[in-house]
C-alpha positions as CSV (number, residue, x, y, z in Angstrom):
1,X,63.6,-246.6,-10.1
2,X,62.2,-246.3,-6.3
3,X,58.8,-247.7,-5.6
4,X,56.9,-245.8,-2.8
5,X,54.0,-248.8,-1.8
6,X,56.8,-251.7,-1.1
7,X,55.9,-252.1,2.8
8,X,54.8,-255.4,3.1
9,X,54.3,-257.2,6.7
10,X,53.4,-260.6,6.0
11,X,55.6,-263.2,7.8
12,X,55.3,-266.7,8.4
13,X,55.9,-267.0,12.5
14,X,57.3,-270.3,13.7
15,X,60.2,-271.8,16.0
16,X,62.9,-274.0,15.5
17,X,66.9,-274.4,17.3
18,X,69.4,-274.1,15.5
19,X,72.3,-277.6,15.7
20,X,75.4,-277.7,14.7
21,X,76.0,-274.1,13.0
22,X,79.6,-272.8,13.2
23,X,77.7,-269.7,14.5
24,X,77.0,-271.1,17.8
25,X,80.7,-273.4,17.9
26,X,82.6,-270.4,19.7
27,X,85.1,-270.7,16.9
28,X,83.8,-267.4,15.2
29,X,86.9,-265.1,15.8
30,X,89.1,-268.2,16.4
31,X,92.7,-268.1,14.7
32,X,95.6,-265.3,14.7
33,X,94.9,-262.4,13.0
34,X,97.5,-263.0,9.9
35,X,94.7,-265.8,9.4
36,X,92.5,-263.7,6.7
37,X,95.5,-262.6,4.6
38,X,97.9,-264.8,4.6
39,X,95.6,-267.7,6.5
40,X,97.1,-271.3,4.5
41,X,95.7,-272.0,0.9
42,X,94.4,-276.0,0.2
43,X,97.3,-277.0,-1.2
44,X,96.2,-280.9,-0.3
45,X,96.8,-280.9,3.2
46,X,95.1,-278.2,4.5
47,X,91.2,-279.1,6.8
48,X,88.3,-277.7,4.6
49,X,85.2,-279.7,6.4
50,X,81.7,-279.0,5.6
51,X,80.5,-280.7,8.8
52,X,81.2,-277.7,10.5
53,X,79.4,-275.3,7.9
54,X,75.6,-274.4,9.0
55,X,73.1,-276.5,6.6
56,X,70.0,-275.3,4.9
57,X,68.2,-277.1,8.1
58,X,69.8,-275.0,9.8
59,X,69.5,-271.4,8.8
60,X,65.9,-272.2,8.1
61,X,65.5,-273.0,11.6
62,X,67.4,-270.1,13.1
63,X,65.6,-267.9,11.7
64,X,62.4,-269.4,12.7
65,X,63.6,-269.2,16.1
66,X,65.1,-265.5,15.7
67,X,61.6,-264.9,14.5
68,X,60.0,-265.8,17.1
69,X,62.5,-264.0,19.7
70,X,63.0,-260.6,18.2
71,X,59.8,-258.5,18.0
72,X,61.8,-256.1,15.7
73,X,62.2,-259.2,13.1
74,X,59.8,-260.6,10.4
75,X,60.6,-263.7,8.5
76,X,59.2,-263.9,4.5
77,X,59.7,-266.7,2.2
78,X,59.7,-264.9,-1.0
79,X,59.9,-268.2,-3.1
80,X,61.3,-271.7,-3.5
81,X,64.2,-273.0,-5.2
82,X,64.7,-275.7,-7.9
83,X,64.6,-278.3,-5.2
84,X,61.6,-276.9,-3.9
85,X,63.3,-275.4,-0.3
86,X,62.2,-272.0,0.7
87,X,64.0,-268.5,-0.2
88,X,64.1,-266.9,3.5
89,X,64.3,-263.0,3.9
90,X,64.6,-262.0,7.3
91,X,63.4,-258.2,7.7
92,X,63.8,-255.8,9.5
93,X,61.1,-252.7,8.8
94,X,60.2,-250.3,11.5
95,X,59.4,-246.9,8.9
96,X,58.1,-246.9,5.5
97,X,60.3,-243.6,5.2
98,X,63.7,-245.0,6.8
99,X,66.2,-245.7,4.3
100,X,66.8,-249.4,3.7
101,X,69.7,-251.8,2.7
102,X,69.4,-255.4,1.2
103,X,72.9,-258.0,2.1
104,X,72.8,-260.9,-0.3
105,X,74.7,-264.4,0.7
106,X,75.3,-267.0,-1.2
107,X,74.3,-266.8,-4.8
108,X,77.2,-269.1,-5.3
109,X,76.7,-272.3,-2.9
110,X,79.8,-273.0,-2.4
111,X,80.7,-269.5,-0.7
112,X,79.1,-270.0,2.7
113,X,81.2,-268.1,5.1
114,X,79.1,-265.0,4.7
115,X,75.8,-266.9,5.5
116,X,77.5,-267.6,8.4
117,X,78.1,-264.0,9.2
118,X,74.8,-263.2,8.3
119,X,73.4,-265.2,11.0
120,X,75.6,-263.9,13.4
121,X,74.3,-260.5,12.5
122,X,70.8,-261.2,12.6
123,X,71.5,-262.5,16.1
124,X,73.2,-259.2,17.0
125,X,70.3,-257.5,16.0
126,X,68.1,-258.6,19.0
127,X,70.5,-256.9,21.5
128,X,69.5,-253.5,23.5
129,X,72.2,-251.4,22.0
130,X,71.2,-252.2,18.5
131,X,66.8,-251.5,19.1
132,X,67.5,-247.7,18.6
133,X,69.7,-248.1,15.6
134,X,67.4,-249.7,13.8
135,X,64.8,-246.8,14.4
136,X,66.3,-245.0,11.8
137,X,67.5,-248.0,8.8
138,X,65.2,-250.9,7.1
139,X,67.5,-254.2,6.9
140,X,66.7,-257.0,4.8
141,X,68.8,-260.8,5.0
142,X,69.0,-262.9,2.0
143,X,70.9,-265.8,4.2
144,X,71.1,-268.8,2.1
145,X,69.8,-267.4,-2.1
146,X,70.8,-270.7,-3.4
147,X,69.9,-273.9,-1.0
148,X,70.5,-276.1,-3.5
149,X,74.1,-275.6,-4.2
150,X,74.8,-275.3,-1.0
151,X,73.7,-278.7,-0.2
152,X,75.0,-280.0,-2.7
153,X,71.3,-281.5,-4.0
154,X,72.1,-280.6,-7.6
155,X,71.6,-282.4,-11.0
156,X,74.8,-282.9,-12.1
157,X,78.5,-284.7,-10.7
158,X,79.9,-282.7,-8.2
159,X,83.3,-285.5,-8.1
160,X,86.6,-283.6,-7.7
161,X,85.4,-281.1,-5.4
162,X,87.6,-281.3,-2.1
163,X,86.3,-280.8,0.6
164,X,85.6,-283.4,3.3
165,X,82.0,-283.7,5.2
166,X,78.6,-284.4,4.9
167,X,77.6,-282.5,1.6
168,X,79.8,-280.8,-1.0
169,X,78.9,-277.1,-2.1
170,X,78.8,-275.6,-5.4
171,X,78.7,-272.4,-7.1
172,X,75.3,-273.5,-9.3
173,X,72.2,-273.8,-8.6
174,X,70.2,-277.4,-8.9
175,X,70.3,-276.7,-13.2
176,X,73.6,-275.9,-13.1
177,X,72.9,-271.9,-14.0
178,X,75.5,-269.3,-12.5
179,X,72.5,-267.5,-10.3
180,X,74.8,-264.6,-10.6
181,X,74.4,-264.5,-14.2
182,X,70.6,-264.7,-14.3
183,X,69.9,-261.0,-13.3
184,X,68.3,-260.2,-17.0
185,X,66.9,-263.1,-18.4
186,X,65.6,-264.0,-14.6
187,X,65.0,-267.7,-15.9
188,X,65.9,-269.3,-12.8
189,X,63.1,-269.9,-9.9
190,X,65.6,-268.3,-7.2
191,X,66.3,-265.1,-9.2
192,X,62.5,-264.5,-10.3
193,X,61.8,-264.7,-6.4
194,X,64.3,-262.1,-5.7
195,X,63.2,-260.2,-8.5
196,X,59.5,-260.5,-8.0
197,X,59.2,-260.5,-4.1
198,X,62.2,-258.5,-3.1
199,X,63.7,-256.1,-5.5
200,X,60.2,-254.9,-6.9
201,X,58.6,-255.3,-3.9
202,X,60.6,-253.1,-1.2
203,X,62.2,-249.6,-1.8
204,X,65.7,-250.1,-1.7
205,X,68.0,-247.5,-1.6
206,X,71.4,-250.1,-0.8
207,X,72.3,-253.6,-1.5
208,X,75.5,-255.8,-1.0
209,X,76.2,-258.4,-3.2
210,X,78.4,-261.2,-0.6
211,X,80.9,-263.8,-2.2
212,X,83.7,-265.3,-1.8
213,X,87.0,-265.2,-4.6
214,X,89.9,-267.3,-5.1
215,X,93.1,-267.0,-2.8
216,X,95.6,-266.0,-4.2
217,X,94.9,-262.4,-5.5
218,X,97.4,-259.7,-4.2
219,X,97.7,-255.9,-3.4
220,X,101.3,-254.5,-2.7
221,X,102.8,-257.8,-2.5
222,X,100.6,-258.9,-0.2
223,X,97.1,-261.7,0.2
224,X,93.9,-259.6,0.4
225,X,91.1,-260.8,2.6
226,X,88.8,-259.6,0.5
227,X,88.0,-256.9,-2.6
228,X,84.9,-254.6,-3.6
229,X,83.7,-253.2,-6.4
230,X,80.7,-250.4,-7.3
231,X,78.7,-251.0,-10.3
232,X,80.4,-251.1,-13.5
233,X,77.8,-251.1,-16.1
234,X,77.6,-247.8,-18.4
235,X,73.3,-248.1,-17.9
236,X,73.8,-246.3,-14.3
237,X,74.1,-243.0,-13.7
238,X,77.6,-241.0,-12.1
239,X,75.2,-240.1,-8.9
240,X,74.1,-243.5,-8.8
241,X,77.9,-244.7,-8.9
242,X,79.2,-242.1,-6.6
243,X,76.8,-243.5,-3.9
244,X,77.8,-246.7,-4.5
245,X,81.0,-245.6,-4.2
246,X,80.1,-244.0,-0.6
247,X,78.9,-247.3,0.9
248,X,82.1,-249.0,-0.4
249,X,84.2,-246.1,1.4
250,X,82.2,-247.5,4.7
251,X,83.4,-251.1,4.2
252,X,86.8,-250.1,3.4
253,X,87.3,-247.9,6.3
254,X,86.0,-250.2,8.4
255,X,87.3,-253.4,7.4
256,X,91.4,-252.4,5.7
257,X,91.4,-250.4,9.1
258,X,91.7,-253.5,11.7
259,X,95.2,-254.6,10.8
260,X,94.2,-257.8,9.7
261,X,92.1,-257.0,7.2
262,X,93.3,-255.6,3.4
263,X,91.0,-254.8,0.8
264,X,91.7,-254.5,-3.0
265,X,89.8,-253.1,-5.8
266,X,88.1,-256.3,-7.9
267,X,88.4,-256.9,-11.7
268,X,84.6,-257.4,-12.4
269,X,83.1,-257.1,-16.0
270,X,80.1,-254.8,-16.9
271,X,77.2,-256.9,-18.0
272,X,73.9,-256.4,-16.7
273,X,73.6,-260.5,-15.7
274,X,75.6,-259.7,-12.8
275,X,74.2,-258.8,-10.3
276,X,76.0,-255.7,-8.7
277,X,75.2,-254.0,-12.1
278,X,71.9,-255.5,-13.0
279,X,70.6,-254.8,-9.7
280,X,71.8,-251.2,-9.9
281,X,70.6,-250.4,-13.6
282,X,66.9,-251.8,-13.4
283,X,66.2,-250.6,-9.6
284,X,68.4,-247.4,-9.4
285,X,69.7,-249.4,-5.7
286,X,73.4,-248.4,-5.2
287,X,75.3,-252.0,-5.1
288,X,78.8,-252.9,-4.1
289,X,80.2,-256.0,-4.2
290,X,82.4,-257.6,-1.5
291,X,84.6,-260.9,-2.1
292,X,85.8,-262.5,1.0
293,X,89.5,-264.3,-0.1
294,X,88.7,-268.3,-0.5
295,X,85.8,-270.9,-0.9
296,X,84.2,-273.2,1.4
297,X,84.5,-275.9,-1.8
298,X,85.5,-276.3,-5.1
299,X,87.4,-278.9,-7.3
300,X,90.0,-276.2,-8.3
301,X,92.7,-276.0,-5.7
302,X,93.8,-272.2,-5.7
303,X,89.9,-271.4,-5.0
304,X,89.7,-274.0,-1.2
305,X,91.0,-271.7,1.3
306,X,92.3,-273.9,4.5
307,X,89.4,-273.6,8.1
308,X,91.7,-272.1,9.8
309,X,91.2,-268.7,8.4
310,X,86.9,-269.2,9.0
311,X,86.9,-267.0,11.9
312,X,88.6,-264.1,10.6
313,X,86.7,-264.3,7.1
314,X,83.1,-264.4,9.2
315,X,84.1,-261.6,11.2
316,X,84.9,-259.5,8.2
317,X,81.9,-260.2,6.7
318,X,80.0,-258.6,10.2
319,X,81.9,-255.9,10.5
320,X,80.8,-255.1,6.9
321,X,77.5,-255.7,8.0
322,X,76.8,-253.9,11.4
323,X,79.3,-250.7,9.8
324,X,77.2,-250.1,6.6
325,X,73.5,-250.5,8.9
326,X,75.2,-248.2,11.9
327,X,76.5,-245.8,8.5
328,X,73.1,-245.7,6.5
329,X,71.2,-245.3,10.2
330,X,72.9,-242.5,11.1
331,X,73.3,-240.6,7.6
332,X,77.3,-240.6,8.2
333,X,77.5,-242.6,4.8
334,X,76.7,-239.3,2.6
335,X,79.5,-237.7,3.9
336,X,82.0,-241.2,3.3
337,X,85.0,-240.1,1.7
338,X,85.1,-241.6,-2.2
339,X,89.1,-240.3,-2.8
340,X,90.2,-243.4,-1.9
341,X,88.8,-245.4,-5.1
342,X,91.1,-243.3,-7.1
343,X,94.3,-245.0,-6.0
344,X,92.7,-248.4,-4.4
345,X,94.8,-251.0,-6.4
346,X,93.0,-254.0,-9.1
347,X,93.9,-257.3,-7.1
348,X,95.7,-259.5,-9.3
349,X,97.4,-262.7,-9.0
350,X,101.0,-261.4,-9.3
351,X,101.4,-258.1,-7.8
């Protein structure tokens, strides 16, 4: 379904500095490069610190202050969470008629490394060499979808979980609802927003879905960083799935390419609740999925991936980023190459 009046250009225009935010720590790219892959699991010993993770406090003042510095940039709260703390999109809409991509981060809480990318991106954006590229493509941010869990400010036990730090992060929202599950029903305040005030509101032609997995799924033998997936419902059409397919061949060339990165196919299921397929049935938006390997929290071991391996996953997570805007800006993703989904293997845990 594409929607030709969603052009909106109300923002809320205030300034803020953003503390503490790994963003800013000049650890971004820090670690070898064997760190994504093969980086160390948990496994009790390993450093998984919160402390060092950007809090809601601190996207929300970021992007104030981004805001406020790039004339290109307009920052919308398209709603509030259970807690009350605002949904930021950060946009980016210079023509009605360019195409446009949504990224998503963090409809689990406890996957944060891709907010962190995020940010990093949306900093990048205010640079020279990126004003003329975003002539030609519409980007929209979703930083930080579920504040709640992130923080930790939820309304149930979060003992177990492992890591150290000021606040632990989970995968629910405040009402303990899988946000990620909610994309039919939409009973949740933080999917109705995105729903309402996003999805229905803006003509999308692209949107990627960022999360993080567990660590310990495998391709030839070896650790993946990360794995993607198009949308797997039977409500979408084959032109609908081939397109997802070519923004998926964007990521993967861009990404499996760097020698440190290695990409597998991802076992997802079909319903419309998740996202990647609800988005892509009710909207007609092509959708991929991309799971970076580990968790910034969790009380199951196998899911905690060790710090060390931070600066590796963030920078996967921009190159995904600025490869798919500079693809979609300059029209080489409808030529991307989809041959390569017929042999890209299923991740699993054993092979």
């Amino acid at each position: 379904m594409r929607r030709s009046s969603g052009f909106p250009r109300s923002a809320r225009r205030t300034t803020a500095a953003l503390t503490g935010a790994l963003l800013l720590t000049g650890t971004l790219f820090a670690g070898n490069a064997a760190a994504v892959g093969e980086g160390p699991d948990y496994q009790g010993n390993e450093t998984v610190n919160t402390s060092i993770l950007s809090t809601y406090d601190d996207v929300a003042g970021f992007l104030k202050d981004q805001d406020a510095k790039q004339d290109a940039m307009e920052l919308e709260v398209i709603g509030q969470t259970v807690k009350g703390r605002d949904i930021h999109l950060a946009k980016y809409m210079s023509d009605p008629d360019n195409p446009t991509i949504l990224y998503l981060a963090q409809q689990h809480g406890n996957e944060q490394l891709t907010t962190e990318a995020m940010l990093h991106t949306i900093k990048s954006l205010a640079s020279k060499h990126n004003a003329a590229l975003l002539d030609d493509v519409n980007v929209l941010f979703i930083p930080m979808f579920n504040a709640d869990g992130a923080m930790g400010d939820v309304n149930f036990p979060l003992d177990g979980y492992l890591a150290k730090g000021e606040r632990h992060l989970t995968r629910y929202n405040a009402n303990e609802v899988d946000l990620n599950r909610d994309h039919v029903a939409k009973e949740q305040p933080e999917t109705k927003a995105l729903h309402q005030n996003v999805l229905r509101a803006y003509d999308i032609d692209y949107a990627i879905d960022l999360h993080h997995q567990g660590t310990q799924s495998r391709v030839n033998g070896d650790l993946v960083s990360g794995s993607i997936l198009h949308p797997t419902t039977p409500d979408v059409s084959p032109e609908l799935v081939e397109r997802s397919k070519r923004l998926g061949s964007v990521v993967y060339e861009n990404v499996d390419s760097t020698g440190w990165g290695h990409i597998g196919r991802y076992a997802g299921g079909t319903a419309n609740t998740i996202g990647r397929n609800g988005i892509a049935a009710e909207y007609g938006i092509a959708t991929l999925l991309f799971e970076m390997r580990g968790m910034s929290d969790h009380e199951y071991e196998p899911y905690v991936l060790g710090q060390k391996s931070n600066g590796y996953l963030i920078r996967q997570s921009v190159l995904t980023m600025e490869a798919t805007i500079r693809s979609i800006a300059d029209g080489s993703v409808d030529r991307a190459d989809t041959s390569f989904w017929d042999t890209l293997p299923e991740q699993c845990s054993t092979c």
